[in-house]
ZAMI-810390 format. One record per residue (C-alpha): residue in one letter; x, y, z. Coordinates in steps of 0.02 Angstrom, whole numbers. Layout:
<rs>
+-----+--------+--------+--------+
! res !      x !      y !      z !
+-----+--------+--------+--------+
!   A !      X !      Y !      Z !
...
+-----+--------+--------+--------+
</rs>
This chain:
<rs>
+-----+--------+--------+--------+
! res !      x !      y !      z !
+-----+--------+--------+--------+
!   X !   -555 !    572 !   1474 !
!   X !   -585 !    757 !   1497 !
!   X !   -623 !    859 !   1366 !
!   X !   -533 !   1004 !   1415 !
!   X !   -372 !    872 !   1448 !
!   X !   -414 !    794 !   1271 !
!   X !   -437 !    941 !   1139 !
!   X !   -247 !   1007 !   1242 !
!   X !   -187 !    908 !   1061 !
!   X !   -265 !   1011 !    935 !
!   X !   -253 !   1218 !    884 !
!   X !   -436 !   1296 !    930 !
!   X !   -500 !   1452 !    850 !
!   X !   -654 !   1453 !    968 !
!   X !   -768 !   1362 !   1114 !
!   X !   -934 !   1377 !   1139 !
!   X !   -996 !   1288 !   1286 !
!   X !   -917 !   1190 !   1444 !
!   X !   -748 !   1084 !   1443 !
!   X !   -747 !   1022 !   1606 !
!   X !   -869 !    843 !   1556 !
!   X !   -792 !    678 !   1517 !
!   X !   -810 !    601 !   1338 !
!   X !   -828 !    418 !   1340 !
!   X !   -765 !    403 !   1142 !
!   X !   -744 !    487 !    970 !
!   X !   -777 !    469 !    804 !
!   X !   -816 !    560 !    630 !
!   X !   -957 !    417 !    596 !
!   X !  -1109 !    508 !    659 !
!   X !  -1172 !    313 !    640 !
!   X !  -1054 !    262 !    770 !
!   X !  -1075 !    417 !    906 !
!   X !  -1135 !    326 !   1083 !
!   X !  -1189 !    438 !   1249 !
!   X !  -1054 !    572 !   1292 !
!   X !   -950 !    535 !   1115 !
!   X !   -846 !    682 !   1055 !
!   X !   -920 !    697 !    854 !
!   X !   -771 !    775 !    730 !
!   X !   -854 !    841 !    578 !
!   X !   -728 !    826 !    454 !
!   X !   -756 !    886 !    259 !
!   X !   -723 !    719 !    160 !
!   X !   -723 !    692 !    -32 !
!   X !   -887 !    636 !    -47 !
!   X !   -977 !    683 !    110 !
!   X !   -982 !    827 !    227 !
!   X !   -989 !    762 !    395 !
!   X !  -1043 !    970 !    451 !
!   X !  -1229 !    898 !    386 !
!   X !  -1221 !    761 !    516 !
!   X !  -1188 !    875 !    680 !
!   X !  -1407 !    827 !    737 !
!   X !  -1387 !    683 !    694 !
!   X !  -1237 !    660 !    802 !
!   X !  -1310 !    750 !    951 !
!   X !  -1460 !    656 !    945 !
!   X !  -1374 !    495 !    964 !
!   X !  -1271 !    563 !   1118 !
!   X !  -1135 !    676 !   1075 !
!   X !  -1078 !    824 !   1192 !
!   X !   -959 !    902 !   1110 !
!   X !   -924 !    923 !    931 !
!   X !   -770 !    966 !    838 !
!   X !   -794 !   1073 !    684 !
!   X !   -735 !   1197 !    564 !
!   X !   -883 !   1310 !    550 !
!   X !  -1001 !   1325 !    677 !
!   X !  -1172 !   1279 !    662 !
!   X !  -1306 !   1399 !    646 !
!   X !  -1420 !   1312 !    761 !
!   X !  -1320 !   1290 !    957 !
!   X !  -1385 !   1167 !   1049 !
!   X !  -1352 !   1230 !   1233 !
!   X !  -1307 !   1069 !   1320 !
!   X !  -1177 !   1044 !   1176 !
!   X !   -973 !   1108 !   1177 !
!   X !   -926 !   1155 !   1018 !
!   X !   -743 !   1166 !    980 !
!   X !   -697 !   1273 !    819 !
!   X !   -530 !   1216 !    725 !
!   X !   -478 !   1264 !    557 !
!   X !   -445 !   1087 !    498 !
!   X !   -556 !    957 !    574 !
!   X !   -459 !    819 !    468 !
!   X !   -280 !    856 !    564 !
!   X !   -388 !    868 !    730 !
!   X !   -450 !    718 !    702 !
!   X !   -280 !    639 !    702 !
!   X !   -223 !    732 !    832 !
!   X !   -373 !    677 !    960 !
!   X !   -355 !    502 !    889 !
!   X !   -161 !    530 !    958 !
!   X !   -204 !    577 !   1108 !
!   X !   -351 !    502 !   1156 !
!   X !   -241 !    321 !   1122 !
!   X !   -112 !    408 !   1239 !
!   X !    -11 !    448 !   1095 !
!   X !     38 !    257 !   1053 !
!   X !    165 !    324 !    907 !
!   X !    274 !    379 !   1010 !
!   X !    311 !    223 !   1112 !
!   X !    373 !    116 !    967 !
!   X !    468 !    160 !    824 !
!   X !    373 !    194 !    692 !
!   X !    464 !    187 !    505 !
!   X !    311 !    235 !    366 !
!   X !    340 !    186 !    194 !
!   X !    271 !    280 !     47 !
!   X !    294 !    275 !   -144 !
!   X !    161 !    199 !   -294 !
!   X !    255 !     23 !   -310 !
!   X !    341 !    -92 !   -174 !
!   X !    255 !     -1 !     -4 !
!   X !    179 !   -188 !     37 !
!   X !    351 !   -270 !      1 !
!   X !    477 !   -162 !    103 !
!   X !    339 !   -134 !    252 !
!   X !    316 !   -317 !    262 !
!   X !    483 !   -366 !    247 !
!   X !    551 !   -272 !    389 !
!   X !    418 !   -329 !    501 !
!   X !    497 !   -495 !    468 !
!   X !    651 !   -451 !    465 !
!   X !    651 !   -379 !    634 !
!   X !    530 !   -532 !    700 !
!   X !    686 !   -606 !    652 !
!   X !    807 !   -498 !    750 !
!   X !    713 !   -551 !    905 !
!   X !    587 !   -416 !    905 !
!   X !    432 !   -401 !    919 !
!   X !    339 !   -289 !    790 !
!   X !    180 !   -230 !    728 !
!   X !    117 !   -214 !    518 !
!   X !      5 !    -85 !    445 !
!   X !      1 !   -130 !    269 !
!   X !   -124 !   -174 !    110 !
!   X !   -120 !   -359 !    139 !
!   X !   -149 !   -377 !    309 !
!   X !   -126 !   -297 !    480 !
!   X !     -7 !   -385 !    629 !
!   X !     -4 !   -353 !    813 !
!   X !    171 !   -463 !    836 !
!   X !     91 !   -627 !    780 !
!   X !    -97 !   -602 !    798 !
!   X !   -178 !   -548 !    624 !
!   X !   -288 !   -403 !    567 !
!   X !   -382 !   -385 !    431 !
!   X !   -345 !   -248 !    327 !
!   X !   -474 !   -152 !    234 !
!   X !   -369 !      8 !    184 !
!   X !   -190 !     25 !    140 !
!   X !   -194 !    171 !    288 !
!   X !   -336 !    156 !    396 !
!   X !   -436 !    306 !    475 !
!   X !   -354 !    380 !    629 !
!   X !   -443 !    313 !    759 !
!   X !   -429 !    138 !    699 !
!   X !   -249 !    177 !    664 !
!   X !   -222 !    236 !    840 !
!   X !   -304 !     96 !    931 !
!   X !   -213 !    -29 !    819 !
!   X !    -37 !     70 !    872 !
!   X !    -83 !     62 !   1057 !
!   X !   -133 !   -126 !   1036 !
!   X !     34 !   -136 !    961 !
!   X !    119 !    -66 !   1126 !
!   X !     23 !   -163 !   1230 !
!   X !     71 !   -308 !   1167 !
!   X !    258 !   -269 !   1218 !
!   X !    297 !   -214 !   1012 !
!   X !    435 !   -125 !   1006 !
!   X !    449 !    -80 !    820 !
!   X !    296 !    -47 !    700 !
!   X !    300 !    -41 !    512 !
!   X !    178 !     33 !    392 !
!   X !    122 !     82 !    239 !
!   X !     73 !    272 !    220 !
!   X !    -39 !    299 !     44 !
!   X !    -61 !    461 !    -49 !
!   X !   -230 !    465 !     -3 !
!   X !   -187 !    454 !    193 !
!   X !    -66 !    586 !    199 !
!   X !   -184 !    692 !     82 !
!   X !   -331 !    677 !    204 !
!   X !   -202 !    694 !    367 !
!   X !   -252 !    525 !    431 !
!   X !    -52 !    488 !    499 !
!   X !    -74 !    667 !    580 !
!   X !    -22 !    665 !    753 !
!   X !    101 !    516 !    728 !
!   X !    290 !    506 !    806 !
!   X !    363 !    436 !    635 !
!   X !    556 !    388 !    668 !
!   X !    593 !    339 !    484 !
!   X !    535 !    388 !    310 !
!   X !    554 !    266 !    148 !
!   X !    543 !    318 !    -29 !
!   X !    523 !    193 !   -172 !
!   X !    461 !    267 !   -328 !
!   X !    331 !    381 !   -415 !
!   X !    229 !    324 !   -560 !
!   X !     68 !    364 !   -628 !
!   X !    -82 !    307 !   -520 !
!   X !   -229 !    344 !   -399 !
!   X !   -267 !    483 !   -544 !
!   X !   -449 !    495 !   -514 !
!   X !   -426 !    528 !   -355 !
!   X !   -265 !    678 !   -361 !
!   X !   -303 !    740 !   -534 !
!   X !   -136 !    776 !   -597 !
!   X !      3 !    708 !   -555 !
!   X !     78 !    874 !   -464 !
!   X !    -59 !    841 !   -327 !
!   X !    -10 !    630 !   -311 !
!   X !    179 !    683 !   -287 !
!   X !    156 !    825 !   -164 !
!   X !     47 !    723 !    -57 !
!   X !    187 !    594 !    -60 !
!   X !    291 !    744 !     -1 !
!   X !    204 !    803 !    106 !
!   X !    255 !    641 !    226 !
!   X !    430 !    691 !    231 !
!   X !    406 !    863 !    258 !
!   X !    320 !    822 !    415 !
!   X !    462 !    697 !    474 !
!   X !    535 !    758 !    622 !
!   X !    738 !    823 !    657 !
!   X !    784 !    658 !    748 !
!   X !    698 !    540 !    600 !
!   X !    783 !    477 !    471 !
!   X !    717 !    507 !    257 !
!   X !    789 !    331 !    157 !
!   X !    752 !    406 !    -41 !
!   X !    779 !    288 !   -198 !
!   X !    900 !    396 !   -284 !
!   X !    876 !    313 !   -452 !
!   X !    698 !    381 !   -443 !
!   X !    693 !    543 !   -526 !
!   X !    585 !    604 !   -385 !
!   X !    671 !    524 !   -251 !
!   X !    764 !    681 !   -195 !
!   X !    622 !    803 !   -233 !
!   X !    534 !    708 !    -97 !
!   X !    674 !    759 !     37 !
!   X !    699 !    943 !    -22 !
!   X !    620 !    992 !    134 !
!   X !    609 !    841 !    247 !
!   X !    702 !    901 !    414 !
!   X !    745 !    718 !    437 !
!   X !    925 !    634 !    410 !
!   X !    936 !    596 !    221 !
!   X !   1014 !    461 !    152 !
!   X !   1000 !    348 !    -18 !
!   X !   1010 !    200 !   -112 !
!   X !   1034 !    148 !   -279 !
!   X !   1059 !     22 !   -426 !
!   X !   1143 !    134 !   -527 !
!   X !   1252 !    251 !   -420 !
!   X !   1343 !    317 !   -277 !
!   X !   1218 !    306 !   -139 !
!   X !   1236 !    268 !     51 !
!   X !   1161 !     62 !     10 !
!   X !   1239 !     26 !   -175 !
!   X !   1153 !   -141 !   -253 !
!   X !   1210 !   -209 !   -395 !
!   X !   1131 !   -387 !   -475 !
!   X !   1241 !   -522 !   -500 !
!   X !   1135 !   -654 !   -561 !
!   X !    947 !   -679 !   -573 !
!   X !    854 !   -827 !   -595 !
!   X !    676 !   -881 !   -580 !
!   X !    683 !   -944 !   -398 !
!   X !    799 !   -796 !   -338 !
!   X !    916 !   -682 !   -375 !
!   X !   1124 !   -658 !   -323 !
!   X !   1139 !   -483 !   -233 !
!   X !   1295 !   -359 !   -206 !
!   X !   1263 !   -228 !    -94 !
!   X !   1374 !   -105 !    -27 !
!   X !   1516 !   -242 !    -90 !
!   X !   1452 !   -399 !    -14 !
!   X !   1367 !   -536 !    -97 !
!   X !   1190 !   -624 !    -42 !
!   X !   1100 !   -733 !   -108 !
!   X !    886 !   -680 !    -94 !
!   X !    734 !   -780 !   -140 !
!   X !    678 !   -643 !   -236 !
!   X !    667 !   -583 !   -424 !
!   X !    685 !   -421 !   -535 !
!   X !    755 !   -259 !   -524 !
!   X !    612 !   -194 !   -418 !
!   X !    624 !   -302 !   -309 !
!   X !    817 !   -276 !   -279 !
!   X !    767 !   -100 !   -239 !
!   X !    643 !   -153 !   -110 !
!   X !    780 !   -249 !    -24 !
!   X !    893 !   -122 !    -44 !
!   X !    746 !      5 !     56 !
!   X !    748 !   -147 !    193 !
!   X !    933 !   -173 !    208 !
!   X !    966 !     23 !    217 !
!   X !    828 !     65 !    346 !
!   X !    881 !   -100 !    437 !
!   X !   1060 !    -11 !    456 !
!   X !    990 !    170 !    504 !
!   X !    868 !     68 !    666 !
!   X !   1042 !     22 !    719 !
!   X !   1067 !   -160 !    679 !
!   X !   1235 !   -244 !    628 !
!   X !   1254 !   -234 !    438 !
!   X !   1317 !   -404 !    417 !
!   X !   1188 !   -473 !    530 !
!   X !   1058 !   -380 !    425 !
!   X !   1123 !   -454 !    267 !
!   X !   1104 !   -630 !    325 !
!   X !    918 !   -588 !    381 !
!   X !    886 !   -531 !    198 !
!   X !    955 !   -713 !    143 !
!   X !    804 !   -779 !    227 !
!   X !    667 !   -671 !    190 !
!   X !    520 !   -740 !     88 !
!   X !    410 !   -653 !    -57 !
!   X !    256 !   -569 !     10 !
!   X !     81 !   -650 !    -43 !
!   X !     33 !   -582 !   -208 !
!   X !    207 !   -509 !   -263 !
!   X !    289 !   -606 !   -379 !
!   X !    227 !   -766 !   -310 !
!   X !    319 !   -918 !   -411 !
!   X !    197 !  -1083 !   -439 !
!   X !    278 !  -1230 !   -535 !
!   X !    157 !  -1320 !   -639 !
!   X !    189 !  -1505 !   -672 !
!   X !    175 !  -1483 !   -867 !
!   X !    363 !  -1379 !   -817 !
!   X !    283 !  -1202 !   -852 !
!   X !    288 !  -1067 !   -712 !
!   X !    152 !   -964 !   -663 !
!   X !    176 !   -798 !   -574 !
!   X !     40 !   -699 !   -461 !
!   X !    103 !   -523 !   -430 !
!   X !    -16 !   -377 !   -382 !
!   X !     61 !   -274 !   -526 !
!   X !    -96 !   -117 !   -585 !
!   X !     -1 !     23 !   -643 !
!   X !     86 !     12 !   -786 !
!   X !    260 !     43 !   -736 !
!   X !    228 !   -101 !   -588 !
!   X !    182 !   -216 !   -752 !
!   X !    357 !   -166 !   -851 !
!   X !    442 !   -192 !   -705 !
!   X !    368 !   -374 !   -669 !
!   X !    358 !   -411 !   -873 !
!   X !    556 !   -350 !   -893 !
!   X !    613 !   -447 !   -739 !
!   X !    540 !   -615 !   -816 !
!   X !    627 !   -584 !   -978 !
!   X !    776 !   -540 !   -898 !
!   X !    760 !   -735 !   -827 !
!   X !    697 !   -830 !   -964 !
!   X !    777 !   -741 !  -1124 !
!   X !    742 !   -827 !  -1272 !
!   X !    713 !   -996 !  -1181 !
!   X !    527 !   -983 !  -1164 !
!   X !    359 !   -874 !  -1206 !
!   X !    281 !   -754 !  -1069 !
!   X !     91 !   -766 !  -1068 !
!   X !     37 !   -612 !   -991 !
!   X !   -168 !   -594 !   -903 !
!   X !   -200 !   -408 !   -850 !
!   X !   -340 !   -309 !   -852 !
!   X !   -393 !   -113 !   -777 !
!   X !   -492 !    -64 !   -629 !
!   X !   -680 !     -5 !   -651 !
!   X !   -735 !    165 !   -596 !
!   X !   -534 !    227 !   -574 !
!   X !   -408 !    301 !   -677 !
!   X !   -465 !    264 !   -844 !
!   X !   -301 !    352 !   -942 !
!   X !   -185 !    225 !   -878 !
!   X !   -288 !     77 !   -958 !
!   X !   -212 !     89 !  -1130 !
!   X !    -40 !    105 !  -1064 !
!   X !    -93 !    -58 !   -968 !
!   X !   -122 !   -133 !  -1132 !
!   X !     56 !    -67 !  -1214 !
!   X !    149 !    -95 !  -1060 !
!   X !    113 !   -312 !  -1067 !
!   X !    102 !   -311 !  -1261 !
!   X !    272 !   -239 !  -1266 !
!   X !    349 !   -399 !  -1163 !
!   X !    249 !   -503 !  -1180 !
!   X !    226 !   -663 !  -1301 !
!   X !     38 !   -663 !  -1288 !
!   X !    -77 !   -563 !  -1193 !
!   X !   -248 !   -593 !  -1119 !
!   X !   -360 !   -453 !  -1072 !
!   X !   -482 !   -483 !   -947 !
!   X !   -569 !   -423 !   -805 !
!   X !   -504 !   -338 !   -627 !
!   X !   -650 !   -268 !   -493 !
!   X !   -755 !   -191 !   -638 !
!   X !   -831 !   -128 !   -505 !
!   X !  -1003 !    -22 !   -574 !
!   X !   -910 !    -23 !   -735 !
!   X !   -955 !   -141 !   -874 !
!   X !   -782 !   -286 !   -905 !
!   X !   -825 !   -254 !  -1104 !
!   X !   -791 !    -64 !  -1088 !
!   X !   -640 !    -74 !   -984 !
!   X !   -568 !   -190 !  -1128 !
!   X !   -618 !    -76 !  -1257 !
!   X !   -511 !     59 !  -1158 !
!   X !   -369 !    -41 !  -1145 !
!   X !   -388 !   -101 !  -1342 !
!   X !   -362 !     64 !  -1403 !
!   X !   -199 !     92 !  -1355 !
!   X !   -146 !    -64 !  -1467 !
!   X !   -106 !    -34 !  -1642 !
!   X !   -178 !   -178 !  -1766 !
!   X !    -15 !   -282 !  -1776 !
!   X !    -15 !   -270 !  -1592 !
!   X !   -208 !   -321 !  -1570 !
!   X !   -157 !   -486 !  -1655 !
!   X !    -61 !   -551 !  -1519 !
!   X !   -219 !   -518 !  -1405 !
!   X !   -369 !   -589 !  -1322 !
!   X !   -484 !   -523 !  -1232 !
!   X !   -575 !   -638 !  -1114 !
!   X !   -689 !   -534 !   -994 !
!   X !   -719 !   -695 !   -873 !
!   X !   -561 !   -696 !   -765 !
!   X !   -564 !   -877 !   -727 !
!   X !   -563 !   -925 !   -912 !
!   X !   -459 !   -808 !   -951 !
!   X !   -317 !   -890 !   -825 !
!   X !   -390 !  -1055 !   -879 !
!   X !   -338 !  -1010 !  -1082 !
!   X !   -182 !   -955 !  -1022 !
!   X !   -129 !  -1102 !   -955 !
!   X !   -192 !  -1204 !  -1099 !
!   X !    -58 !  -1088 !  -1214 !
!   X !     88 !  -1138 !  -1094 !
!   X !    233 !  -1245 !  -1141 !
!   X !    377 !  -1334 !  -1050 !
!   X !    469 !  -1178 !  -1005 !
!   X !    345 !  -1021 !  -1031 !
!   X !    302 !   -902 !   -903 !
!   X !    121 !   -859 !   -866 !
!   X !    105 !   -680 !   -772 !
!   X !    -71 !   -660 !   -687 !
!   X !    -58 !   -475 !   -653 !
!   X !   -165 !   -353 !   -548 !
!   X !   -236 !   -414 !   -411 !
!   X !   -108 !   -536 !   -319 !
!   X !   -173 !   -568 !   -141 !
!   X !   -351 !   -510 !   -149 !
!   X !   -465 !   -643 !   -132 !
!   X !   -596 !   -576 !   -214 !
!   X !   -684 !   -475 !   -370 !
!   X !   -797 !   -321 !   -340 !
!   X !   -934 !   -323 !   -480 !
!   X !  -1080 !   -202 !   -459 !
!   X !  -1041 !   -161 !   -276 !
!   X !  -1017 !   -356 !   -221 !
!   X !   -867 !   -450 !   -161 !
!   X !   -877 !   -605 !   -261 !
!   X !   -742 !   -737 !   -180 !
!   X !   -613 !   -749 !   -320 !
!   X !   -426 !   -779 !   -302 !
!   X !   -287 !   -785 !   -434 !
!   X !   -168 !   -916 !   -344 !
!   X !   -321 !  -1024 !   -280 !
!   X !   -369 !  -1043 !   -470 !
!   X !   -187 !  -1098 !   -541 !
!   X !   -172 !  -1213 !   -409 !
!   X !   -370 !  -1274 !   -454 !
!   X !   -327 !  -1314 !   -636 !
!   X !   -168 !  -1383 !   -578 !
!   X !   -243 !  -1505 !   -459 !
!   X !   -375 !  -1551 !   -601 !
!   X !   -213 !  -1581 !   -737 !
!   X !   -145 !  -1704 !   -588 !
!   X !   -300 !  -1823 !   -579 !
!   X !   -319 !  -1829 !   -745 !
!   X !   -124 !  -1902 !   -771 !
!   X !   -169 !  -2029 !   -639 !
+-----+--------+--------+--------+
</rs>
């Protein structure tokens, strides 16, 4: 592509040098810039990609994309001035992909709890209209049926772009994704045609990353004030942020609730352990899922089901058959006639929500066994509340470890300890080794108990001292399970 056809997409303050030379590619890698590459310094958290303009130019880049301009011009070189290189970046990414966005329609889905959930769920849902669809979410990435390994919950825009335009290519017609605080913050959906906007909730996290939690909800914001007119905003009234994110969306608005008058009105009939007995907007169905949070979610999928234009009865059979996603509030039966549940629950308003939806089931009729643990090298003022959150609940508690990361396990239990009063501590162990601590749990359970393994639901592994160790939750129940089974024969 041209360069004078490609940087058409983004506001310039300035060009020094010649437009008229094709670019074979762009990046903001200076690792990954090949001959003729277009280089987009971009200002990131950590690193300044302004340091790596030589570097870029020796490895074959013509034409560099910038917000100050180097002091040092290298003649053969076009440099393009912007004031934010981070929106450019989306923008070129856009373009370059032939602006992939706007050939689908694109619903984003933003919030700290249930993004995975809803995003997921209308992928299938609409796989199960017929259509075919494309996923951008934490778990993993789909191109209709072919899957993508996901390493963010938003990738970069580039990656994002060429995964949209695979997406169209492969005759998708809808596309469904996630959209993080952190991507919206660093402009990475710049440049996208979003047709819909869903809001779930906002509760403390990603801390150590915002600061304050002013900064976390205005970057959440900041998605809907970029929707376009023609979009529509779907807010979770009960929320108390959930209209503060629309206050300046330009988008339709429109609601739903548990508790109120809202355009999709839930209410729960009945919940038990292998699903739950829905009304919404005055009809019954029956879902295979459980707790309050996750009648919201299918409230979200029902409501921005409706607003893409399918029948509302239709939709409300589709929601009958929906499944749980991997690693939220995944249900194993053990044969001692315990139940184990996986669910990806690490903030700790995720964790009440999970904990209060089990003893909403089980009442008085059995003990919840609750494993948790905290994050290494993240937001360290939520790990107490961690603590407090399952202790409150829960029967017994295990502490133990989640991706310490470059963190010792021992001082992210401490942390978590100290929000625990004596009495409380006595109800608590703390086993650092995740394995035995689900192994101890399990051991505690009786005919009718509930063991929650919260925090890290579908990851499949544990990140200690900058390695990926293969660990998962599920594969471990079903391990000692498997082990209880020979051992009756």
């Amino acid at each position: 592509m041209k360069l004078e056809s490609l940087i058409q997409a983004i506001p310039v303050k300035q060009i020094s040098g010649n437009t008229n030379k094709e670019i074979s590619g762009l990046d903001s890698d200076s690792r990954n810039i090949q001959q003729d590459f277009l280089f987009v310094a971009v200002k990131g958290t950590a690193v300044d990609g302004h340091q790596f303009i030589d570097k870029a130019i020796e490895s074959g880049a013509t034409a560099i994309v910038c917000e100050e301009m180097p002091e040092n011009i290298t003649p053969t070189t076009t440099y393009i001035q912007v004031s934010d290189s981070k929106e450019a970046l989306g923008l070129l990414a856009s373009k370059w992909y032939a602006n992939p966005s706007r050939q689908l329609t694109l619903v984003g889905v933003t919030g700290t709890n249930g993004k995975t959930t809803i995003a997921t769920l209308l992928y299938e849902m609409f796989r199960l209209f017929g259509e075919k669809a494309g996923l951008l979410s934490t778990v993993c990435n789909y191109i209709d049926e072919k899957a993508v390994p996901a390493t963010h919950t938003t990738p970069d825009p580039i990656t994002l772009n060429k995964l949209l335009r695979e997406m169209v290519d492969a005759g998708c017609r809808y596309a469904f994704m996630e959209v993080s605080s952190h991507s919206a913050d660093q402009k990475r959906i710049a440049g996208l045609d979003f047709d819909g906007g869903i809001f779930t909730n906002l509760t403390r996290d990603h801390l150590d990353y915002h600061k304050t939690v002013e900064a976390y909800l205005k970057a959440k914001k900041s998605f809907f004030d970029h929707l376009p007119k023609n979009a529509f905003a779907l807010t979770n009234l009960d929320d108390k942020s959930g209209m503060v994110m629309l206050q300046n969306t330009k988008a339709a608005k429109h609601t739903y609730s548990l508790k109120t008058l809202a355009d999709y009105k839930g209410r729960i009939i009945e919940s038990r352990l292998d699903g739950t007995t829905l009304e919404i907007n005055g009809r019954e169905v029956e879902v295979q899922f459980v707790g309050k949070f996750n009648a919201y979610n299918l409230l979200a999928v029902y409501g921005a089901t409706c607003l893409l234009g399918e029948n509302p009865e239709k939709a409300l059979i589709k929601l009958s058959m929906l499944i749980p996603v991997a690693g939220r509030f995944q249900t194993i039966h053990s044969p001692e006639k315990y139940t184990v549940i996986i669910d990806y629950a690490h903030t700790p308003d995720a964790l009440a929500n999970v904990l209060g939806s089990i003893r909403e089931v089980v009442g008085k009729k059995g003990r919840i066994i609750t494993v948790v643990g905290a994050g290494g090298n993240r937001d360290k003022g939520k790990r107490p509340i961690m603590a407090q959150e399952a202790v409150k609940i829960s029967d017994r508690v295990i502490l133990t470890s989640d991706n310490p990361r470059f963190e010792e396990p021992e001082d992210i239990l401490s942390d978590m300890r100290a929000g625990l009063s004596p009495q409380q501590l006595r109800q608590v162990l703390s086993i650092s080794d995740r394995r035995e601590a689900i192994k101890t749990a399990t051991q505690f359970a009786q005919p009718g108990d509930v063991i929650l393994i919260a925090g890290k639901g579908h990851e499949d592994y544990q990140e200690i001292k900058g390695v990926k160790y293969h660990f998962n939750d599920k594969e471990e129940v079903e391990k000692i399970f498997k082990e209880y089974d020979q051992s009756e024969k």
